[in-house]
Every structure is written in structure tokens, then in C-alpha cells.
C-alpha positions in Angstrom: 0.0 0.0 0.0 1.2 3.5 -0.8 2.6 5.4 2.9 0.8 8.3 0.7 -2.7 9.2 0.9 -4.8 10.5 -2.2 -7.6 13.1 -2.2 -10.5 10.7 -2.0 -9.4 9.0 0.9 -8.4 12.3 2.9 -11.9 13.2 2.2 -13.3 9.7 3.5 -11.4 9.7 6.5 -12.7 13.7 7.2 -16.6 12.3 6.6 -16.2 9.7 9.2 -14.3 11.9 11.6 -17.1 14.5 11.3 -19.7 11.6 11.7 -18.2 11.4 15.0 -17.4 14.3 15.9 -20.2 14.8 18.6 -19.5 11.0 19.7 -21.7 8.6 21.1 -24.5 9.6 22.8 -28.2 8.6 24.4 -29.8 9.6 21.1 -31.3 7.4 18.4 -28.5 7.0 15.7 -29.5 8.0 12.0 -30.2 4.4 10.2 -30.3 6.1 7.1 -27.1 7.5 6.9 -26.1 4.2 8.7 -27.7 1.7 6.2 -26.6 4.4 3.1 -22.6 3.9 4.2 -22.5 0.3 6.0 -18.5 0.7 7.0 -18.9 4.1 9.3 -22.8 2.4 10.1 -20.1 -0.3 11.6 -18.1 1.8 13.6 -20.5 4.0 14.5 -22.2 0.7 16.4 -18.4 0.2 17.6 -18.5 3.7 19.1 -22.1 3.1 20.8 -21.0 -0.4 21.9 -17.6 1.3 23.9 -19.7 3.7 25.6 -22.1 1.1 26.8 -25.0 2.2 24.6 -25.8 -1.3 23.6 -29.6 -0.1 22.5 -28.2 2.0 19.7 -25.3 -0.5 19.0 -28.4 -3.4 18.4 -30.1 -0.8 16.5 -27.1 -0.4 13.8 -26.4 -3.8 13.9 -30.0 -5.1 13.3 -30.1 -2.3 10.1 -27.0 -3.6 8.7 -27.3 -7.2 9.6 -31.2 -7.1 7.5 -29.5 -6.2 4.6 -27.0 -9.2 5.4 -23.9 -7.7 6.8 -21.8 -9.9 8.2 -20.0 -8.1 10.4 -23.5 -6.7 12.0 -24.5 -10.0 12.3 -21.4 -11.3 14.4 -22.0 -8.4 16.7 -25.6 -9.3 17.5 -24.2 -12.9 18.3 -21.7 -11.4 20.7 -24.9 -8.9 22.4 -27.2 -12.1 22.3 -24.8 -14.4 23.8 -23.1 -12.2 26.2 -26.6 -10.4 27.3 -25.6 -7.2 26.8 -28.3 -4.6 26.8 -30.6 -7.3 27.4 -31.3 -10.9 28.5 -29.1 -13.3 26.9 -30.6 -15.8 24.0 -27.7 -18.1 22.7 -29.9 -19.6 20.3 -30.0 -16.1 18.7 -26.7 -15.7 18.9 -26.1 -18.8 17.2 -28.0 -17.5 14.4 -26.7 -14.1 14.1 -23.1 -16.3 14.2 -24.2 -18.3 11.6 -25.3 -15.8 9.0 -22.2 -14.2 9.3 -20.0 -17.1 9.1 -21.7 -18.4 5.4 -21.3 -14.8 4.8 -17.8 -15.1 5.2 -16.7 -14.0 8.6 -14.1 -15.9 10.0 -14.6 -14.2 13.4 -17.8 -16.1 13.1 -16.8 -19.4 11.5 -14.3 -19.6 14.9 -16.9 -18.9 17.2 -19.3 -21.6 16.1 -16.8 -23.9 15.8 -15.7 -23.4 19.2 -19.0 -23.3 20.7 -19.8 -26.8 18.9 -16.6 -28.6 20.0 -17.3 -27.7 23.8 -20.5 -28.6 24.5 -20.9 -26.1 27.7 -23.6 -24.0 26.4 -25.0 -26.0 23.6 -24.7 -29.4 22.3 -21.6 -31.1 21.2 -21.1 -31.2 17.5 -18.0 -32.8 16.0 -19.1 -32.3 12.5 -20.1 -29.1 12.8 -16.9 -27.9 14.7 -14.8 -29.6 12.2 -16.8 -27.9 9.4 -16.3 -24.3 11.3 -12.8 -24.4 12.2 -11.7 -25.6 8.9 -13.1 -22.7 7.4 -11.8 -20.0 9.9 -8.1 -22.0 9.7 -8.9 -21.9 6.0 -8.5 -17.5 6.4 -5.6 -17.9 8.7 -7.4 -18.2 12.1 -4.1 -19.7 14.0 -7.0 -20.6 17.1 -8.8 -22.7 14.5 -5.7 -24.4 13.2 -5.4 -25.5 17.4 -8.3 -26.3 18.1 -8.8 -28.3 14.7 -5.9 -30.2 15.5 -6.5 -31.1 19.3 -9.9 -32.1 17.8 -8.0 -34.7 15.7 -6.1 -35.6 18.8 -3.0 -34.1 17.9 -0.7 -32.1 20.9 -0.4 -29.1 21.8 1.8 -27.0 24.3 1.0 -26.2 28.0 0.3 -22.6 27.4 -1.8 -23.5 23.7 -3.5 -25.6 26.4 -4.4 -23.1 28.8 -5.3 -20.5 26.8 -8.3 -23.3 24.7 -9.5 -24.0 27.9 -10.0 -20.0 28.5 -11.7 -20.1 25.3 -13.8 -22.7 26.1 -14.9 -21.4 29.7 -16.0 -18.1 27.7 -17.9 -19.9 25.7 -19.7 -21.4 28.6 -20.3 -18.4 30.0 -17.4 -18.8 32.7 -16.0 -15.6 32.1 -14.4 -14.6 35.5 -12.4 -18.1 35.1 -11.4 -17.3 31.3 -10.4 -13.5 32.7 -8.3 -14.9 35.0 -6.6 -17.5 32.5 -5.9 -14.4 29.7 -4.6 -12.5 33.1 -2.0 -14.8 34.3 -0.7 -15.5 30.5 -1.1 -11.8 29.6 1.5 -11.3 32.3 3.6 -14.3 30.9 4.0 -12.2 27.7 1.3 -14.2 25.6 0.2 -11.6 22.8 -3.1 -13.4 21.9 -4.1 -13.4 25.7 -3.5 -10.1 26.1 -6.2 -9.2 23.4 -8.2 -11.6 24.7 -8.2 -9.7 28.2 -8.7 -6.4 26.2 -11.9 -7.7 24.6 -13.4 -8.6 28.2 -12.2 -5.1 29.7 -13.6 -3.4 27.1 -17.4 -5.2 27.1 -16.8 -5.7 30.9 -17.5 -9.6 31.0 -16.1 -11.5 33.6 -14.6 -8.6 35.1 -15.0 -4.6 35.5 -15.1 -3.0 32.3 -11.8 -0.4 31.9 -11.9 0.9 28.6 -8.4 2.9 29.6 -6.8 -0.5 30.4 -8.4 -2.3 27.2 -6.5 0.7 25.2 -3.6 -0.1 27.2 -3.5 -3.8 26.3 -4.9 -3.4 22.6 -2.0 -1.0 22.2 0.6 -3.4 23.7 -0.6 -6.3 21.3 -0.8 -4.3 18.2 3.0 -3.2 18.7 3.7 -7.0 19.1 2.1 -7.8 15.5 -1.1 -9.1 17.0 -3.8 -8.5 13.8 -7.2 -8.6 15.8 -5.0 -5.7 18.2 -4.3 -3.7 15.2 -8.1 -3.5 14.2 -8.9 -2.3 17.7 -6.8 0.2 18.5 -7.3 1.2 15.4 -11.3 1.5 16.1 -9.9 3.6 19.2 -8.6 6.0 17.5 -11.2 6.3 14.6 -13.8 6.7 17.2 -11.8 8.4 20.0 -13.6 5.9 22.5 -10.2 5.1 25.0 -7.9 6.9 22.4 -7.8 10.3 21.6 -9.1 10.8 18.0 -6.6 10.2 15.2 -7.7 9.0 12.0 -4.7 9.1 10.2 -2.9 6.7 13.0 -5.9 4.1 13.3 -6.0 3.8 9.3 -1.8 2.7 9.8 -2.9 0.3 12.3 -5.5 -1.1 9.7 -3.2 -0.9 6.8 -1.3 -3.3 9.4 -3.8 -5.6 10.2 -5.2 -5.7 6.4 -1.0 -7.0 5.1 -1.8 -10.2 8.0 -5.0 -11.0 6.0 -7.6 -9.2 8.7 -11.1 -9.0 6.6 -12.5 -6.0 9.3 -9.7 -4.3 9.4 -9.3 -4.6 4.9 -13.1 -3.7 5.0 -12.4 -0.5 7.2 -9.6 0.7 4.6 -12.1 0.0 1.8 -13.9 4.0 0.2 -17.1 4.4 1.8 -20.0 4.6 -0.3 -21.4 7.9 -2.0 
């Protein structure tokens, strides 16, 4: 990618900046606008979702996600499953998952797969986990390529180990015991836990939610190479939720993420509509 950037996408980044200019707030978001440019309708959820407004965040998502965006639709998973702004409903989530993942999303293809190799929250389903996990290792998804192989039986090391077994208590709902897992191999130096840890801080599940120490962490990761990092802090700074505003910094941490193959972060560098 050229370090240079032309005219059009000066004038792309300064729309979204000035779309959040006021920033998140109480008040009903503008679907139209939203549903007219779907990647600043995305962040603009993002935004909502890091300030805790998880009524407007649904009410983005659900715009996007009914004209089949798959990135909305993971995002409704993760508010059904989690309960956030509302009771929890894992069968909706599994849904909203699903869509996205045919749709493409290996965030989603992961997700299923891990819930269907676990068996914590819904039933076991080797074939389905199989199925899930070979398409998110198929994008790159190192976690799938694990967890695909310890499926097959094949070993793993101890801190691999640990850190499946955090998934797998998050995604039966033990979150303080996956927090505490990501913690302790955070402060080993494992990059991957660390964002882990960030995710929870920021959503606040299975712990107090710290969006300053989410930054923090998100920051640390992307500086170690960590794609799914990169996106974040990106985010951060697109949306100045836990970093102050900087448009031109969070599209170099996307331009980073997009090189390792990150679909959000390629969609997020992509011209918005007209």
C-alpha cells in the first residue's frame, strides 16, 4: 500500500471523523445515513458499543445485519450471547453467528466452531466444529488451526493448552475463570491473551469493564504484530472511545492488520459509499 494518501481517501477519512465528531450519545443513531454507508454504520455501532450504549449499538447492527452484513451479524451474536443490553438468547446468537460465518466471517466461522466442539452451552457437534474451524483456519485463524488439531487428537503445548481452555470457559459463560486464564498468560508475555483480556475489559464480561486499560493492552498487542489488536486500536482512535481521535494513526494500524489477512480491518480501509 502507498505510505501516501490521495484526495479521495483524505476526504473519506474527514466524513467519518465529522460523523463522530459529537461522539456517542443517548440519542437514536441516524439508520439512514447508517444503512446508506454500512462501514462508518459499523463503527458507528463500535462507538455506541464502547460507551455502553448497547440499544443504539443493536439498533445499527440489526439495520445492517437485515441487509446481510456480516460483520453486524457477528456483533448481534456477541450482544445475544453475552446479554448485553438485554437478557441473553444463545440460540439467537447462534443464528446471528451463523449468517455471518456463510457470509464469510471468520470471526464467526471460529466462534461456532468453538462453541460446537465444547458442549458447555450448547450441544456437542464434532461435525459441525470440524466444518467451522476448517473454514476460519482456511483464512488464517491460528486458534482454528489448534483447536482443529486437538480435535484430531494431535498435541499441543502447555500454554496453547491453557489458553483453549480459557476459550472454552468463555464460551460457557465462565467468564471470570477465562479472565483470569488471559490474566495470568497476559503477564507471561502471551500476545493473543492479552487481546483476549482487552476484549473482556472493554465489554466488561467477567470482570469490570476499563476501557483505559483495554487501550492499554490493545495498544501493547498491536505493537507486538497481533492482527485482531491492530483493528482495535485502530477503532480507538477512529472513534476516540479510549484513544484520543486520530484518524490518520488508526488507518496505519488497519493498513497493518489488512497486510496479516484481517477481513475487518481490509473492510475498514475499503472507500465508503457515495
Amino acid at each position: 500500500m502507498s505510505k501516501r494518501m490521495n484526495h479521495r481517501s483524505v476526504l473519506v477519512l474527514a466524513m467519518i471523523a465529522s460523523v463522530w465528531a459529537s461522539g456517542a450519545s443517548a440519542q437514536a443513531p441516524d439508520l439512514v445515513e447508517i444503512v446508506r454507508n454500512p462501514i462508518i454504520g459499523n463503527f458507528k455501532g463500535y462507538a455506541e458499543f464502547k460507551m455502553g450504549q448497547y440499544d443504539n449499538a443493536r439498533a445499527i447492527w440489526e439495520a445492517l445485519a437485515e441487509r446481510g452484513n456480516a460483520e453486524a451479524h457477528f456483533n448481534l451474536g456477541i450482544l445475544d450471547e453475552d446479554g448485553l443490553g438485554g437478557a441473553k438468547h444463545l440460540q439467537s446468537a447462534l443464528e446471528h453467528y451463523e449468517k455471518s460465518a456463510i457470509a464469510g466471517s471468520g470471526k464467526a466461522q471460529y466462534r461456532l466452531g468453538l462453541l460446537y466442539s465444547n458442549a458447555a452451552t450448547v450441544p456437542r457437534d464434532e461435525v459441525k466444529a470440524a466444518r467451522w474451524l476448517a473454514a476460519a483456519a482456511a483464512q488464517g485463524d491460528q486458534d482454528a488451526v489448534t483447536l482443529l488439531a486437538q480435535l484430531d487428537g494431535a498435541s499441543s503445548t502447555p500454554a496453547q493448552q491453557d489458553f483453549l481452555k480459557a476459550q472454552a470457559l468463555r464460551a460457557g459463560g465462565q467468564n471470570q475463570q477465562a479472565v483470569a486464564i488471559w490474566r495470568r498468560l497476559a503477564q507471561e508475555g502471551d500476545t493473543r491473551s492479552r487481546t483476549r483480556l482487552a476484549w473482556m475489559l472493554e465489554a466488561g464480561v467477567g470482570t469490570v469493564r476499563d476501557l483505559d486499560a483495554a487501550a492499554t493492552l490493545f495498544r501493547q498487542s498491536a505493537e507486538e504484530g497481533d492482527a485482531e489488536a491492530q483493528y482495535a486500536l485502530g477503532v480507538m482512535l477512529q472513534t476516540g472511545k479510549g484513544q484520543t481521535s486520530d484518524p490518520l494513526q488508526a488507518r496505519t494500524w488497519w493498513q497493518r492488520a489488512a497486510l496479516q489477512g484481517h477481513r475487518p480491518a481490509i473492510a475498514a480501509l475499503a472507500p465508503a459509499g457515495p
